[in-house]
C-alpha positions, 0 to 999 in steps of 0.5 A: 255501896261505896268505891272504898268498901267494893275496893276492899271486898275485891282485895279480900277475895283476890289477894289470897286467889293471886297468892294461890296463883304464886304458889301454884307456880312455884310448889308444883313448877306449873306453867302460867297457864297451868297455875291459872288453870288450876286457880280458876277451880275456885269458879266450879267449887263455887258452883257446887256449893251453891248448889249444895247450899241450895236447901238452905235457901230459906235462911239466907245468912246459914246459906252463905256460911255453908256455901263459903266453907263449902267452896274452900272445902272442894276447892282444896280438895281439887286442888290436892289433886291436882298437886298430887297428880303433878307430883307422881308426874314428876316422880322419879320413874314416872313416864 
């Protein structure tokens, strides 16, 4: 592959992973490494759609679909938890 084609793949996957980051900072007031934290979930949601994907291993193309949707798919669902979790904390009345 060329430099300019890895460069632009590269930017595709860590712009929107360093506009996470921003906003984890700023919607939920978590720290640095809280913001990392919780960013760095896409690395397990990755996982579990690999291995969710893995029946279709046999059509390659279908495969990488369902594990890209699938990764977006966990990755939002642990990521509401952890923004739902860091919002009862800091409800009014919460210990």
């Amino acid at each position: 592959m060329s430099e300019g084609l890895l460069l632009a793949l590269g930017a595709i996957v860590l712009v929107p992973i360093a506009w996470e980051y921003a906003d984890f900072r700023r919607s939920c007031g978590l720290s640095r490494l809280g913001a990392l934290a919780t960013t760095l979930l896409v690395v397990p949601s990755f996982a579990v759609s690999l291995a969710l994907a893995l029946p279709l291993a046999s059509r390659p193309g279908l495969q990488w679909v369902a594990t890209v949707v699938l990764t977006v798919v966990v990755y939002s669902l642990a990521t509401r938890a952890v923004g739902a979790t860091v919002g009862a904390a800091r409800a009014p009345g919460a210990r």
